[in-house]
C-alpha positions as CSV (number, residue, x, y, z in Angstrom):
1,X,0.0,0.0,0.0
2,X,1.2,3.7,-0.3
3,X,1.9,5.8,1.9
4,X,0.5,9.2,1.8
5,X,2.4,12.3,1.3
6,X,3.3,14.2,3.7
7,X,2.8,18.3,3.1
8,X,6.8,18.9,3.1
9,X,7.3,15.8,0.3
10,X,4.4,17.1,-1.4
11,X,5.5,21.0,-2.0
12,X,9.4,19.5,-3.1
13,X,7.5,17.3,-5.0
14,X,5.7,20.5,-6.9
15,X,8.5,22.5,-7.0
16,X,10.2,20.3,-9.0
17,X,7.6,19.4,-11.3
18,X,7.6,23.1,-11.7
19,X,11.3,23.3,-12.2
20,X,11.2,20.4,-15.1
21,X,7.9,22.5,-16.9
22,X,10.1,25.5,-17.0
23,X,13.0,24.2,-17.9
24,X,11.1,22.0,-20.9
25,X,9.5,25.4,-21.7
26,X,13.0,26.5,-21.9
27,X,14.0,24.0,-24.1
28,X,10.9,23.9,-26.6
29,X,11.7,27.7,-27.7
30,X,10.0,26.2,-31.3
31,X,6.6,26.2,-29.6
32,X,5.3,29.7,-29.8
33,X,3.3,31.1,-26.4
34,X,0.4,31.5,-28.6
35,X,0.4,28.0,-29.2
36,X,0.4,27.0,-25.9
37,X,-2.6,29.1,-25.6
38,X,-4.8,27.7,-27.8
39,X,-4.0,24.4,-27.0
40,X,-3.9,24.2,-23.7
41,X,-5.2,28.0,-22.3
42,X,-1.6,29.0,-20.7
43,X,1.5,30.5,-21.6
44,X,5.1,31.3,-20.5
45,X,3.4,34.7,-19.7
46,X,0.6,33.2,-17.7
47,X,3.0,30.9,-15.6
48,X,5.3,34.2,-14.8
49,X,2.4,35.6,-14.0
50,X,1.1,32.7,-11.6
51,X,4.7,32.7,-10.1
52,X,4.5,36.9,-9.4
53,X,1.2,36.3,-7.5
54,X,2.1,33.7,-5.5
55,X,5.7,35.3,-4.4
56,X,3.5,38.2,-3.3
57,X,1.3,36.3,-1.2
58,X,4.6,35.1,0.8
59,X,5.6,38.8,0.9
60,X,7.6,39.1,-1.9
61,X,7.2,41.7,-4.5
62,X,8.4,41.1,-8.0
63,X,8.0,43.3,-11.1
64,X,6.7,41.5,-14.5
65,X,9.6,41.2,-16.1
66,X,11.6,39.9,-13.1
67,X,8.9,36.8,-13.0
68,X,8.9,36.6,-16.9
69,X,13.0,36.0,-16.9
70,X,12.6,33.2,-13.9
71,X,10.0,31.6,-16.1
72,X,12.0,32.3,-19.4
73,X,15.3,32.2,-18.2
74,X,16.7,35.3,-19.9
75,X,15.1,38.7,-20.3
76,X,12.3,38.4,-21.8
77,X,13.0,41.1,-24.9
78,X,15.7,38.9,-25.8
79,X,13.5,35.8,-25.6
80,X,10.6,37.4,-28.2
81,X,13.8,38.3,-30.3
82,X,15.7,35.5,-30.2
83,X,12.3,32.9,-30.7
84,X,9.4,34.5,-31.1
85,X,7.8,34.6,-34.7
86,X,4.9,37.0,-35.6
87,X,1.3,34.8,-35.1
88,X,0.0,33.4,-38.0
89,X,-3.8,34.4,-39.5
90,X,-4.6,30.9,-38.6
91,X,-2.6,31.1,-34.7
92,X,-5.1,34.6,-34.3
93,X,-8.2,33.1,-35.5
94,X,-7.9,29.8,-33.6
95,X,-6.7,32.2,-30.1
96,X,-9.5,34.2,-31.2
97,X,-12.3,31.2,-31.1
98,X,-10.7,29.9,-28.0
99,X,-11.3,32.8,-25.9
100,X,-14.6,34.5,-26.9
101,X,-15.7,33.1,-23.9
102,X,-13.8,35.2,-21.7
């Protein structure tokens, strides 16, 4: 039988499931944020974004771009002009029906 997981194992647990989905986020710099978004409603943005909030509920304050370069591992300017391409009319219209909901 298993044993249940404690809290302590349970947050390292997280944080390093965390650590691999950045760093495979890292790696994949061929799959475009907007992708991510219509696939699966989420982006490099949103995850910095979820890491800003939650350092501020532990009483840590970071700016945007400090969370997006954790999440993207260099500034994020260079990121968009190192890997980012311009959104296809087919990316837009596919983001577009995914969010009308919103």
């Amino acid at each position: 039988m298993q044993q249940p997981m404690d809290d302590a194992t349970r947050t390292a647990v997280e944080a390093a499931a965390f650590r691999r989905l950045v760093e495979h986020l890292r790696a994949r710099t061929d799959v475009q944020n907007i992708d991510l978004m219509n696939l699966a409603g989420f982006c490099r943005n949103c995850l910095s974004k979820w890491y800003r909030a939650e350092a501020a509920e532990r009483g840590v304050e970071l700016e945007d771009l400090e969370a997006r370069e954790i999440v993207y591992g260099m500034p994020y300017g260079e990121w968009k002009a190192k890997h980012q391409a311009p959104a296809t009319a087919e990316q837009r219209a596919a983001f577009e029906a995914s969010h009308r909901h919103e």
